[in-house]
Backbone as CSV, one residue per row, in Angstrom:
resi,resn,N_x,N_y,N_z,CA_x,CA_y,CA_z,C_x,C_y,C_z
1,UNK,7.076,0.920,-59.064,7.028,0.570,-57.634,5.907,-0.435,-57.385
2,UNK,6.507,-1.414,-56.579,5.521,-2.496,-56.291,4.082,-2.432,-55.565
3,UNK,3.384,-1.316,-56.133,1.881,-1.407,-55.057,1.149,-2.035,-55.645
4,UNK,-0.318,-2.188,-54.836,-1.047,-3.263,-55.076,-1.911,-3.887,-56.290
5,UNK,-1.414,-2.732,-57.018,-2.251,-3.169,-58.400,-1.272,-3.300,-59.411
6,UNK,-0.320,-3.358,-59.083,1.194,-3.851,-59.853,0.919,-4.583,-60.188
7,UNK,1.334,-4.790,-62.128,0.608,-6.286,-62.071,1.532,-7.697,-62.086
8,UNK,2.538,-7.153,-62.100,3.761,-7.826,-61.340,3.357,-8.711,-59.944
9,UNK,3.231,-7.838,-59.074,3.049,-8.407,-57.669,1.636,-8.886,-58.009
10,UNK,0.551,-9.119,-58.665,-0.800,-9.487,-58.823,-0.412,-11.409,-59.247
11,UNK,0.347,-11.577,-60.078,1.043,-12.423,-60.613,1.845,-13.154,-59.344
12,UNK,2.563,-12.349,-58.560,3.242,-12.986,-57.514,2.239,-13.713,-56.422
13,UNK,1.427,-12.685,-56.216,0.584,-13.454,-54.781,-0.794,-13.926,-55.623
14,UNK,-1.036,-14.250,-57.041,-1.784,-14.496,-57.867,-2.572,-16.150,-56.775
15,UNK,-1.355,-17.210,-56.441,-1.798,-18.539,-56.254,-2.843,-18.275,-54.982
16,UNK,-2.384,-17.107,-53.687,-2.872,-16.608,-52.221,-4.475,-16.212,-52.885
17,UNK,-4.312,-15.348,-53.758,-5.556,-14.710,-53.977,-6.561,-15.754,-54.947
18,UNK,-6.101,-17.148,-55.542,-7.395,-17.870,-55.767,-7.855,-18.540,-54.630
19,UNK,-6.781,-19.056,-54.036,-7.207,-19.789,-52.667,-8.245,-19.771,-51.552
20,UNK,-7.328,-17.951,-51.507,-8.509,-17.175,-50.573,-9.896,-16.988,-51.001
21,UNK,-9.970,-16.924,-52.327,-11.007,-17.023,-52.709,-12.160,-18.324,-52.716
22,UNK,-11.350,-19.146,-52.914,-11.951,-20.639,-52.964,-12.441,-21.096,-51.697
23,UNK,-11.465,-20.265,-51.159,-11.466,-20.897,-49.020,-12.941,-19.664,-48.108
24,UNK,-12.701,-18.725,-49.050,-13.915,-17.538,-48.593,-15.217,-18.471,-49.015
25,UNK,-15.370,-18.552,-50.705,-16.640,-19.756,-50.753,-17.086,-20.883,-49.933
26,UNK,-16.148,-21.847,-49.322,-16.058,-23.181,-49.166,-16.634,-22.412,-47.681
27,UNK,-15.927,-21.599,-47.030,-16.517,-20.698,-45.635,-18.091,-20.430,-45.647
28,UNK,-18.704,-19.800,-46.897,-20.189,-19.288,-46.905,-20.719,-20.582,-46.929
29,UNK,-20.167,-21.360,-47.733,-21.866,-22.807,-47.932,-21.426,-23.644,-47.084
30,UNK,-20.243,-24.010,-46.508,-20.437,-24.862,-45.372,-21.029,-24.141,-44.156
31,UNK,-20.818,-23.014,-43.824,-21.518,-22.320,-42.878,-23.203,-22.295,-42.845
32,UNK,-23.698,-21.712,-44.543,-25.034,-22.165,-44.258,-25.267,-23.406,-44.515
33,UNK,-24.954,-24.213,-44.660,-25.147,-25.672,-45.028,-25.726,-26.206,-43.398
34,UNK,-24.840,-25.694,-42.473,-24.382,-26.300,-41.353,-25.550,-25.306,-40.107
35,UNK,-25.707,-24.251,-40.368,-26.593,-23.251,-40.411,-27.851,-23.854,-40.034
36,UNK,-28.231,-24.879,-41.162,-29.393,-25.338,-41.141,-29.648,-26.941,-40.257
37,UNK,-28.400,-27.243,-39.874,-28.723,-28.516,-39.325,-28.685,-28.193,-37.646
38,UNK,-29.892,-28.729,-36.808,-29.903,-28.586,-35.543,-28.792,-29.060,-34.519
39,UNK,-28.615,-28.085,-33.736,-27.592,-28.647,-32.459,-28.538,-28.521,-31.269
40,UNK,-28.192,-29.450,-30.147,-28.720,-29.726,-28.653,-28.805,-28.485,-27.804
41,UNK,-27.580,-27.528,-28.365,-27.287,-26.467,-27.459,-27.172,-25.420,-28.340
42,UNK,-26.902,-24.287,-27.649,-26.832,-22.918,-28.286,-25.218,-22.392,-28.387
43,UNK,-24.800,-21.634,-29.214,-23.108,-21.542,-29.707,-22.696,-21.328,-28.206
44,UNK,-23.780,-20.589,-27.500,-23.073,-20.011,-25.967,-23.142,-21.313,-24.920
45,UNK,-24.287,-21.950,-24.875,-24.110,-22.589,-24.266,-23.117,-23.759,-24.713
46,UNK,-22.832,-23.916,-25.504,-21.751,-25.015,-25.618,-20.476,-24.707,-25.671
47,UNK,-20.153,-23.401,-25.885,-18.783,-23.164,-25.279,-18.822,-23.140,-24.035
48,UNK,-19.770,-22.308,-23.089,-19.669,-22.770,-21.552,-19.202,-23.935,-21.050
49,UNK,-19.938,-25.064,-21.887,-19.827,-26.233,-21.357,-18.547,-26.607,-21.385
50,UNK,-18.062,-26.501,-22.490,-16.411,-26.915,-22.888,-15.712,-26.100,-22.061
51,UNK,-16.251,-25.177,-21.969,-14.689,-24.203,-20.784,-15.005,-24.506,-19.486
52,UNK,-16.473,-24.878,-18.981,-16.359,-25.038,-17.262,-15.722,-27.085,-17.494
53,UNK,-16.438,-27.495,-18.278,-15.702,-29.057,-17.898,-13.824,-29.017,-18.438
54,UNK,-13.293,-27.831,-18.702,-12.276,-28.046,-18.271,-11.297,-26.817,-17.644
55,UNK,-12.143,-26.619,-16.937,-12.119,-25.546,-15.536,-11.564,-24.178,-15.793
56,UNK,-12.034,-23.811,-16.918,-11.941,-22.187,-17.254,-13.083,-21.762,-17.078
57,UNK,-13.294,-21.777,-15.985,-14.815,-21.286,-15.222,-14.781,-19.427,-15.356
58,UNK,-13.500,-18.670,-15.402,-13.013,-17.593,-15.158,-13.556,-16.747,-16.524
59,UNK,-13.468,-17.723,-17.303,-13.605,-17.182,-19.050,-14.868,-16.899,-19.254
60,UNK,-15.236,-15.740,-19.589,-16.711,-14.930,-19.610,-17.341,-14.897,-21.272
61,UNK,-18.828,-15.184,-21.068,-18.934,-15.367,-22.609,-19.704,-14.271,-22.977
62,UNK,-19.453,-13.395,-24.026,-20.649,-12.140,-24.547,-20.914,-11.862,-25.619
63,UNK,-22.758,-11.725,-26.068,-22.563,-11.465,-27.449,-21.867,-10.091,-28.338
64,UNK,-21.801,-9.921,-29.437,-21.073,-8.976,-30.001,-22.027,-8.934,-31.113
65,UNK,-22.082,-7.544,-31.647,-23.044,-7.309,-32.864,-21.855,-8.015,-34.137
66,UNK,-23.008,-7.947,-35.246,-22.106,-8.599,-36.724,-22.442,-9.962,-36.490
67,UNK,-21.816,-9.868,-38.075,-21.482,-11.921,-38.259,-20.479,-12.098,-38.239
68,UNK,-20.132,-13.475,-37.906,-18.959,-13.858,-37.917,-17.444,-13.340,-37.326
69,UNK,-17.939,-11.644,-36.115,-17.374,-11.396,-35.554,-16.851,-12.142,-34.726
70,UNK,-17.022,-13.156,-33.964,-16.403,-14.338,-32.924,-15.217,-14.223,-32.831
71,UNK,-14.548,-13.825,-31.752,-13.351,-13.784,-30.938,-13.223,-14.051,-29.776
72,UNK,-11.820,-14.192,-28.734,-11.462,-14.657,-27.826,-10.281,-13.451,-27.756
73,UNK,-10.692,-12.719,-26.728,-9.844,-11.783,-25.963,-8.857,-12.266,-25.141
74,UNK,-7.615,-12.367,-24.695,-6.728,-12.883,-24.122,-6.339,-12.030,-23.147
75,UNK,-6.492,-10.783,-23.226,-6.385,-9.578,-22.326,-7.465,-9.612,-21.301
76,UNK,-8.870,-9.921,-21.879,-9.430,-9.502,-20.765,-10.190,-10.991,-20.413
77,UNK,-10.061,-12.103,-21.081,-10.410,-13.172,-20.681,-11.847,-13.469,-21.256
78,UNK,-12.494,-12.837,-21.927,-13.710,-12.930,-22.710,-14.133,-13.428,-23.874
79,UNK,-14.618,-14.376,-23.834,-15.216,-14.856,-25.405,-16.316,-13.939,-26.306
80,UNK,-15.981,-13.517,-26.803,-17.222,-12.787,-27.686,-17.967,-13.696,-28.561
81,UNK,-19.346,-13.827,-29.022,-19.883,-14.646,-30.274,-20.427,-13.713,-30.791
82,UNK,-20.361,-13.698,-32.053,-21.680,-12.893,-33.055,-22.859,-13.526,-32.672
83,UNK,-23.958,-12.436,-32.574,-25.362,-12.776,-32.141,-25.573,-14.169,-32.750
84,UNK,-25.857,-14.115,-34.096,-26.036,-14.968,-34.429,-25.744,-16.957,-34.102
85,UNK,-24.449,-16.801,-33.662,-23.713,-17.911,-33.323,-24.017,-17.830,-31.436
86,UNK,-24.426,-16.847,-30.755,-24.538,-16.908,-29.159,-26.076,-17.752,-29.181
87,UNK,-26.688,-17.149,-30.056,-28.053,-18.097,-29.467,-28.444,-19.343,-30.215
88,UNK,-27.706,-19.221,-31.725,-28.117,-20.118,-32.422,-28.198,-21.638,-32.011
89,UNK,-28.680,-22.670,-32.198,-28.910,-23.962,-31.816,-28.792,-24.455,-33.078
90,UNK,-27.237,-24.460,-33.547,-27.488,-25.376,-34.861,-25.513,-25.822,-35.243
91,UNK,-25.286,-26.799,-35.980,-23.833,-27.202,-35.958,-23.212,-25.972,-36.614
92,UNK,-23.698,-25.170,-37.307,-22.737,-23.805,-37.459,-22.664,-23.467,-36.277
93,UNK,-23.319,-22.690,-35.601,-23.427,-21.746,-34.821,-22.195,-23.023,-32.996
94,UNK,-22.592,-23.841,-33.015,-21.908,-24.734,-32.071,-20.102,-25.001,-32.569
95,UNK,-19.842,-25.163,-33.788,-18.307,-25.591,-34.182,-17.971,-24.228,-34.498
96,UNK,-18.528,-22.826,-34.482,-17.809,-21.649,-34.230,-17.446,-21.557,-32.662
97,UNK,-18.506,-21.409,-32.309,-18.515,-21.531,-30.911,-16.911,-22.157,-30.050
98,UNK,-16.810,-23.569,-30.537,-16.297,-24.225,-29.803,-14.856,-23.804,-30.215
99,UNK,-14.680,-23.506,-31.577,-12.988,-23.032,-32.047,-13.082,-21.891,-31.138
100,UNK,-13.801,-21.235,-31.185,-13.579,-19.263,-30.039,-12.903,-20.113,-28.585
101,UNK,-13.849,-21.226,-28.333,-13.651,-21.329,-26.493,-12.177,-22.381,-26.924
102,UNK,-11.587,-23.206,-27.697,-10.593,-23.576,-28.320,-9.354,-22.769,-27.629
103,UNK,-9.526,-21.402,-28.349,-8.584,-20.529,-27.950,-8.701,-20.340,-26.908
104,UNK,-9.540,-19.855,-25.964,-9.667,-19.493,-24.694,-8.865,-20.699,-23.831
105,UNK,-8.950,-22.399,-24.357,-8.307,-23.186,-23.504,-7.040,-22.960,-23.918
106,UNK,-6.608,-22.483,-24.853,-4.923,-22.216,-25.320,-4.383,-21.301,-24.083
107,UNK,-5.068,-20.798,-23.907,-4.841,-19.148,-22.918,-4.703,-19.619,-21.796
108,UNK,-5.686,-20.291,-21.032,-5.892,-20.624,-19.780,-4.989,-21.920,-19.727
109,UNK,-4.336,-22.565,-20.230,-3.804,-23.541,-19.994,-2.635,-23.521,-20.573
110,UNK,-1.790,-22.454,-21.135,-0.873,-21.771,-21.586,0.163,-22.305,-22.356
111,UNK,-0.547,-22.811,-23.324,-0.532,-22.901,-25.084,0.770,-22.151,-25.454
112,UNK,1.979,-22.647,-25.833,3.302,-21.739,-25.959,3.333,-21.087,-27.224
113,UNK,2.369,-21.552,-28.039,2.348,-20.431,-29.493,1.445,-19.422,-29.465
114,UNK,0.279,-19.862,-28.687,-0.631,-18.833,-28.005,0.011,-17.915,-27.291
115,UNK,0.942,-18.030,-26.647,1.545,-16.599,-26.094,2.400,-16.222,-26.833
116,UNK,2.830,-16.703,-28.090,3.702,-16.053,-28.810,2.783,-15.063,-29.655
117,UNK,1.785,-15.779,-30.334,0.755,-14.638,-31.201,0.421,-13.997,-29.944
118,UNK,0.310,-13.849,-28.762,-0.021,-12.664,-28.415,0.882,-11.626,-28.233
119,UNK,1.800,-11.955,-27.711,3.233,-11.084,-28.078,3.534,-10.589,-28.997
120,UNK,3.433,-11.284,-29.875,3.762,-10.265,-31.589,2.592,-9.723,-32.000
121,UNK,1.352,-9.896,-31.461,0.607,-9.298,-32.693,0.541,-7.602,-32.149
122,UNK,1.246,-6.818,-31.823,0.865,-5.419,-31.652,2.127,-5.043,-32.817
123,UNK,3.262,-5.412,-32.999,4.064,-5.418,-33.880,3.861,-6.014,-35.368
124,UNK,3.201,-6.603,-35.313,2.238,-7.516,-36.452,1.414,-6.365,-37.291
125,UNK,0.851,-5.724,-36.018,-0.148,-5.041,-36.404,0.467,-3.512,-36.900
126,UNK,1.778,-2.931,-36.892,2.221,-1.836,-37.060,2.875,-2.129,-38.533
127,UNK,3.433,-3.690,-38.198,4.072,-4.295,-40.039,3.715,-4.612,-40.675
128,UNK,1.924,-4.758,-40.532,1.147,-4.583,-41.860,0.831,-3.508,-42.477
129,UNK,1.148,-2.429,-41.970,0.593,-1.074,-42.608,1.677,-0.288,-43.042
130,UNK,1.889,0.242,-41.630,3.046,0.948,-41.733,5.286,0.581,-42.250
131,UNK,4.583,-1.275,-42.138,6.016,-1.331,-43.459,6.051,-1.277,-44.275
132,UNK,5.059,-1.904,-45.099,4.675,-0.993,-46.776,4.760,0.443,-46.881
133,UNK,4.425,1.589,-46.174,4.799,3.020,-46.181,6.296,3.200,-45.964
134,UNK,6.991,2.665,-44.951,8.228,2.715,-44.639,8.696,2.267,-46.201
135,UNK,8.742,0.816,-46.806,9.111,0.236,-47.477,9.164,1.404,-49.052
136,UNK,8.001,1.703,-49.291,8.010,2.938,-50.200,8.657,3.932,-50.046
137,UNK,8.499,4.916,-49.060,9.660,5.736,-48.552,11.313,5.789,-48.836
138,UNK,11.589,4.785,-48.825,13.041,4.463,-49.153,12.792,3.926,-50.737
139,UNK,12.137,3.614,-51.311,12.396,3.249,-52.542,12.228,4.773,-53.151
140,UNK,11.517,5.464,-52.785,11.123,7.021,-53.250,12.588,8.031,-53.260
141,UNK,12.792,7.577,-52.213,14.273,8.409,-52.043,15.650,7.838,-52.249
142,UNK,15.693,6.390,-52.564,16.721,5.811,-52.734,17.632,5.592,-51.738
143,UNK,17.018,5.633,-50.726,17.719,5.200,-49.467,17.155,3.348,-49.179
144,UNK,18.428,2.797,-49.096,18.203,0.729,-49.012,17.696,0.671,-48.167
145,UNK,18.486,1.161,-47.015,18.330,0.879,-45.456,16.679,1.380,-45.078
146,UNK,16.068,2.416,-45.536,14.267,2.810,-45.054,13.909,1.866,-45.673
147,UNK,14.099,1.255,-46.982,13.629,0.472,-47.243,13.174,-1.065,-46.911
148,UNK,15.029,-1.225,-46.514,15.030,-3.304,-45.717,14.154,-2.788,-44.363
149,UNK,14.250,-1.539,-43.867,13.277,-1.283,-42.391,11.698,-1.883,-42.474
150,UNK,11.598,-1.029,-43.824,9.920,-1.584,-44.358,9.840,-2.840,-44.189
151,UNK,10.401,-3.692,-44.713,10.752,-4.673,-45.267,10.668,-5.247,-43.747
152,UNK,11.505,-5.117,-42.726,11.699,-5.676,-41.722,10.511,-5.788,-41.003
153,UNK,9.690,-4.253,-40.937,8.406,-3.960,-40.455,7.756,-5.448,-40.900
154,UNK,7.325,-5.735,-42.102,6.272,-5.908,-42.704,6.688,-7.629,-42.071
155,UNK,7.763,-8.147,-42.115,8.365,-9.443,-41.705,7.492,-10.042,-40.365
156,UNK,7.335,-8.939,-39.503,7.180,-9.005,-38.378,5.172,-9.766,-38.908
157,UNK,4.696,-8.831,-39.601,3.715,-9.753,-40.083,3.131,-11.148,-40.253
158,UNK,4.706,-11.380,-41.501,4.910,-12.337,-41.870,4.853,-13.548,-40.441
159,UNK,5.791,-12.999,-39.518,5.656,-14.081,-38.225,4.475,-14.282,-37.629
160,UNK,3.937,-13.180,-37.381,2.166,-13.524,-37.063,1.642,-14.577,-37.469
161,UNK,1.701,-14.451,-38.995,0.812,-15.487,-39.373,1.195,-16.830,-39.467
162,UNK,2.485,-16.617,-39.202,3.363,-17.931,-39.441,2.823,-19.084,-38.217
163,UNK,2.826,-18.112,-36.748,2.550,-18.758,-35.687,0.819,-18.655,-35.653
164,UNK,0.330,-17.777,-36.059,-1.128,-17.952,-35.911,-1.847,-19.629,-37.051
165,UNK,-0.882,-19.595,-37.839,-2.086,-20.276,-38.692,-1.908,-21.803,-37.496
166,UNK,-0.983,-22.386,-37.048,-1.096,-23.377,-36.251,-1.799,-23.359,-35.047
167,UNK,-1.803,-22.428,-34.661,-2.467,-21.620,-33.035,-4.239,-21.965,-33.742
168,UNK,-4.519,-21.475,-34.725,-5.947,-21.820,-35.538,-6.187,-23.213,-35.969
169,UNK,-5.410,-24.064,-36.193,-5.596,-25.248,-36.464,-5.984,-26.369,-35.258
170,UNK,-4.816,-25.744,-33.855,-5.004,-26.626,-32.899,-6.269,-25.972,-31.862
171,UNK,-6.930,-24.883,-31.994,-8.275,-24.308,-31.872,-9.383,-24.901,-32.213
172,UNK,-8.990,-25.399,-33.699,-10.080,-26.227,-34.260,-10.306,-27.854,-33.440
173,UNK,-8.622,-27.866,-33.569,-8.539,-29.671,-33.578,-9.273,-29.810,-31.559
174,UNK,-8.609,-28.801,-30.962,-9.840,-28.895,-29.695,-10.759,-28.784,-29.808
175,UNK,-11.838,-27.880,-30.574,-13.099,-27.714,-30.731,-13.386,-29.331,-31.442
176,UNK,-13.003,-29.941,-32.268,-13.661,-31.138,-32.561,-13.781,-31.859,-31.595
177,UNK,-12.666,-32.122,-31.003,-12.335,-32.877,-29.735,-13.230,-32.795,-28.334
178,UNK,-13.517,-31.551,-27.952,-14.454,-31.517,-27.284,-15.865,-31.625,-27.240
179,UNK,-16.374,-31.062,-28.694,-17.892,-31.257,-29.310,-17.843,-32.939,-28.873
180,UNK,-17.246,-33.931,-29.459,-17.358,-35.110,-29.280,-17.376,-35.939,-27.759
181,UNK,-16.366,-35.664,-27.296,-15.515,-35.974,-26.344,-17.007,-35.765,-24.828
182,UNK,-17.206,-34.381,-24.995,-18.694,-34.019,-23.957,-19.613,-34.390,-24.282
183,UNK,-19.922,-34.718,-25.655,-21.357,-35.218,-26.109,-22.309,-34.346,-26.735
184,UNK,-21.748,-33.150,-27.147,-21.979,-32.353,-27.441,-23.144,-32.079,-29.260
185,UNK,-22.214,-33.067,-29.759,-22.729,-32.940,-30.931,-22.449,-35.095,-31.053
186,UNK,-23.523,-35.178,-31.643,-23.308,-36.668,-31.649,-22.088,-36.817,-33.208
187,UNK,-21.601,-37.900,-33.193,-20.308,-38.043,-33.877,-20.859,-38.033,-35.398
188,UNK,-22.588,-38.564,-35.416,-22.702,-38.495,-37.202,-22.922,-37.214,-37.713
189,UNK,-23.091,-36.317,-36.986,-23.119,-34.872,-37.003,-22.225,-34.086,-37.302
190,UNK,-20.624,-34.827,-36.656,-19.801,-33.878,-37.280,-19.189,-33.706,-38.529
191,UNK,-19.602,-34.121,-39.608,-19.011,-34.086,-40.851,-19.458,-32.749,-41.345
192,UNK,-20.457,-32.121,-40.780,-20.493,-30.661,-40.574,-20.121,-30.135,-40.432
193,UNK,-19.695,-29.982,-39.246,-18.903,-29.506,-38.094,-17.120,-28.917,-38.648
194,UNK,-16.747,-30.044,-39.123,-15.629,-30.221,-39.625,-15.525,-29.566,-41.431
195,UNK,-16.330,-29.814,-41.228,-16.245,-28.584,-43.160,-16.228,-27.092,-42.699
196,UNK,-17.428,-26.788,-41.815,-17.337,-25.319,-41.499,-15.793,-25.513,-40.991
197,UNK,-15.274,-25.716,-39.715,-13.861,-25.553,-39.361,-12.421,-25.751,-40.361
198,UNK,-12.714,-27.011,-41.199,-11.871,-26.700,-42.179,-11.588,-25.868,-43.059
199,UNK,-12.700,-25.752,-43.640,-13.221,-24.121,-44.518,-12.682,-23.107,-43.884
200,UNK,-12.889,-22.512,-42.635,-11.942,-21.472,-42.011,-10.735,-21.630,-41.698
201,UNK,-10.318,-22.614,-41.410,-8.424,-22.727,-41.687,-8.157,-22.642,-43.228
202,UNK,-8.210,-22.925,-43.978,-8.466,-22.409,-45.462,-7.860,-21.242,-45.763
203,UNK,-8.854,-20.609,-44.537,-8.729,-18.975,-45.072,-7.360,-18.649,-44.337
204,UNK,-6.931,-18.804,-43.092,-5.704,-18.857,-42.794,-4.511,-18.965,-43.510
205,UNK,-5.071,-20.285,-44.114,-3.900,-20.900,-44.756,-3.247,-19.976,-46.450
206,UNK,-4.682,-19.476,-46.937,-4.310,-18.144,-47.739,-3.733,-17.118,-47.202
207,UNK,-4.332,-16.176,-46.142,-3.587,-15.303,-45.656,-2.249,-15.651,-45.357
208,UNK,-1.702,-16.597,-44.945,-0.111,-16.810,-44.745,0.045,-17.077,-45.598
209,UNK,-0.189,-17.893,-46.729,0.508,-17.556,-48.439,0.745,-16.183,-48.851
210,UNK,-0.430,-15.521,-48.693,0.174,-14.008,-49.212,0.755,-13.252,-48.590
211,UNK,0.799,-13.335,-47.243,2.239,-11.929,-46.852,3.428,-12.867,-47.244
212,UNK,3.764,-14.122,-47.168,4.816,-14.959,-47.298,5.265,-14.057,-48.998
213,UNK,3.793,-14.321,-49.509,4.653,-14.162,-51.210,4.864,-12.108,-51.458
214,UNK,3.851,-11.925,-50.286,4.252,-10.454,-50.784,6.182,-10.042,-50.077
215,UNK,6.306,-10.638,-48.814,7.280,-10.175,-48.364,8.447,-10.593,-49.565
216,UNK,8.107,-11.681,-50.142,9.710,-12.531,-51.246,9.306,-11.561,-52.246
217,UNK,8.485,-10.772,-52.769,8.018,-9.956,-53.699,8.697,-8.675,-53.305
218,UNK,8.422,-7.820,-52.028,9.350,-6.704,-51.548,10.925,-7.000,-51.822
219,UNK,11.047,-8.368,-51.566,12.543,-8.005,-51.306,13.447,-8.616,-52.651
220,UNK,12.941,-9.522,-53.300,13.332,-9.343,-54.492,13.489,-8.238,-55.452
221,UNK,12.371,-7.351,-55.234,12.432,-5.871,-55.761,13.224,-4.885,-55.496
222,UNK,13.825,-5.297,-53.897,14.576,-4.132,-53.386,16.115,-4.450,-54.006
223,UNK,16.158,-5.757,-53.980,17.578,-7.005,-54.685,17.755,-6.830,-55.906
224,UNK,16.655,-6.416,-56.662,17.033,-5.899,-58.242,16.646,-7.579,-59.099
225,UNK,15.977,-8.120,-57.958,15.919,-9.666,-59.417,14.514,-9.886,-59.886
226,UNK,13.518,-8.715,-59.679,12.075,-8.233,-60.221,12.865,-7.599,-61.782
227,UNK,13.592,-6.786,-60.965,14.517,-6.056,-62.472,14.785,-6.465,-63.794
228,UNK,15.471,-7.773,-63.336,16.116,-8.460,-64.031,15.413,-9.672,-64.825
229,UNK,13.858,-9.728,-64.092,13.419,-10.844,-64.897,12.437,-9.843,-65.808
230,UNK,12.609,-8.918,-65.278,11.597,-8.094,-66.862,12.403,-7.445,-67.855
């Protein structure tokens, strides 16, 4: 059975898991790299700036304990920053910043893939866990149908990320846009800027490689052509 230390399926999502790895590194040293170079403003104050000059005055900013916790609530309209990134005054702490308030302009100005990841992700969030259990279940008992359910569960995943990794890209591509655009970060500055943000789509861009290769991995297995090539 295909679980996670199968070394079958290790082999399958083998290409997701160097990536992610490569894209997790390229994340730490452009971050402190960027860490160390000064910004004008603080992560908080420069998302403010970007959300009141384009009139998401409504969107509330708060710190949150951790690193690299930084999110954008869509429910309740709140930007969160990790401490670190709310007070910091430096091009890390400002091009996190500005991807969080990124999203927040997706929201407030109603971004049509932005309301799709918000729509799916509570189903997203039940077909990452609980379709792999489903998915086992039926292979345990030899029932297809619990199984393609798993399978179906876990799909629903698969769409998450499908629509999130672009929803993260055009987050970024506003956050550059605005750092510049307000004056925020002067333009020889951002080659910073733009490594930390690329570096974290990276990591995106792994995570949707691997449910992609785990889901063709489930269902080839359930199809019998895992079978057949061993």
């Amino acid at each position: 059975m295909p679980f996670f230390f199968d070394p079958y399926y290790m082999v399958a999502i083998a290409p997701a898991l160097f990536l992610a790895m490569w894209a997790q590194w390229r994340v730490q040293a452009s971050f402190a790299a960027a860490a160390k170079e000064p910004a004008p403003l603080s992560g908080a104050a420069a998302a403010r700036h970007i959300l009141d000059s384009a009139g998401a005055t409504e969107v509330v900013i708060e710190p949150v304990p951790g690193q690299l916790t930084d999110h954008y609530d869509p429910r309740t309209r709140i930007l969160r920053l990790s401490e670190n990134v709310y007070s910091s005054r430096s091009l890390a702490a400002v091009g996190i910043a500005a991807h969080e308030a990124g999203h927040a302009l997706q929201d407030v100005q109603g971004y049509s893939l932005m309301s799709i990841r918000n729509a799916a992700v509570g189903v997203a969030n039940i077909g990452s866990g609980f379709g792999l259990f489903v998915f086992m279940v039926g292979l345990g008992m030899s029932l297809q149908p619990i199984a393609w359910l798993g399978i179906a569960l876990f799909a629903a995943t698969v769409f998450f990320q499908l629509v999130n990794l672009p929803v993260e890209i055009d987050a970024s591509n506003r956050a550059k846009a605005q750092l510049v655009s307000l004056g925020i970060v002067p333009l020889a500055d951002m080659p910073a800027v733009n490594s930390v943000l690329n570096a974290a789509a990276w990591t995106y861009v792994a995570g949707t490689l691997q449910s992609v290769l785990t889901l063709l991995y489930y269902a080839s297995y359930l199809t019998g052509n895992s079978d057949s090539d061993r």
